[in-house]
N, C-alpha and C positions, 0 to 999 in steps of 0.2 A: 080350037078351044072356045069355050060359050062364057062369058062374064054374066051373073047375073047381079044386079045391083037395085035395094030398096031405093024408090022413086023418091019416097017420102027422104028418107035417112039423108040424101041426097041433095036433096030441099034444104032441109036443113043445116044442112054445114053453107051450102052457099049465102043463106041468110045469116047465120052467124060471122062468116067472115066478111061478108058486105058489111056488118054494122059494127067490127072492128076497123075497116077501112075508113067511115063514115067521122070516125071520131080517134084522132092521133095528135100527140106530141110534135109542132110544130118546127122545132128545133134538131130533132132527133129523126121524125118522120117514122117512127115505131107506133103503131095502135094502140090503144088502150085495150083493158082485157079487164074479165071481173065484171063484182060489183061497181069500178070506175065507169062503165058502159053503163050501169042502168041511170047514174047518175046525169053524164053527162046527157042519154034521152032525156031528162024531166028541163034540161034547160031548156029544148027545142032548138039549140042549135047545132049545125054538123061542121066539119072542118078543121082545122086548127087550133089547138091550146096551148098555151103557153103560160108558165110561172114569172114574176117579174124579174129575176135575175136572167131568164132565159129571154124575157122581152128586150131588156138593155144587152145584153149580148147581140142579138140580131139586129140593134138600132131603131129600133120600136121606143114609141113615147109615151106613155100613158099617161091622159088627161088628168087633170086636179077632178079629184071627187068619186072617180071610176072604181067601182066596187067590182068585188073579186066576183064570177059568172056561179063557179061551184066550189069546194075545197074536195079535193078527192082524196084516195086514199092507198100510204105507201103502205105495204106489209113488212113486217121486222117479225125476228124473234128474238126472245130474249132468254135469258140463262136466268130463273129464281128458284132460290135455298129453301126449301120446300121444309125442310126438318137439317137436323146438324150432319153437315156429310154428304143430304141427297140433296138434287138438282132436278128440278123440273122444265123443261124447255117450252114457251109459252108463248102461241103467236099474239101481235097485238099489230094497230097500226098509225100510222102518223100521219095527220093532216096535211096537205099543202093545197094553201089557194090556187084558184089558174085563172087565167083571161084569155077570153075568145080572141083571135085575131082582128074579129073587127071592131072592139072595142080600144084598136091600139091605131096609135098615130104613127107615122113617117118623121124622123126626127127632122129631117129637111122642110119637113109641111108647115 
């Protein structure tokens, strides 16, 4: 049996998934996905992110004054009463700041 497979299509997913690898959830070690990808590109940095509850969990310190790298973005839906009776299901989404890991200290340092 012969497989043939688009060179290009192929191309492509390996770059997509390279640049899910490139940029994850330090805590979790799960990629970002989405519009969170294009965001985290415009920082110019790859590696690790982490939110500050997620930084003090792993014992990370974060310096006086250290501003947040991006705020990305969770997705929700929600339930709104459109008229009396009906229901419209409406995605929207929620902020959360994050910091690069090398913006973060060693609580021991």
């Amino acid at each position: 049996m012969v497989y043939f497979y688009k060179p290009r299509a192929y191309a492509r997913l390996l770059l997509i998934n390279w640049r899910k690898i490139m940029y994850y959830n330090e805590l979790t070690k799960k990629p970002y996905s989405g519009k969170n990808i294009e965001i985290l590109e415009a920082t110019g940095l790859k590696g690790g992110f982490l939110t500050f509850n997620q930084a003090m969990k792993l014992g990370y310190k974060i310096p006086k004054g250290t501003k947040t790298i991006a705020k990305l973005i969770r997705p929700m839906l929600e339930e709104v009463e459109v008229n009396k009776g009906k229901w419209e299901v409406k995605q929207s989404g929620r902020l959360f700041p994050v910091f690069h890991k090398s913006q973060l200290e060693e609580k021991g340092a």
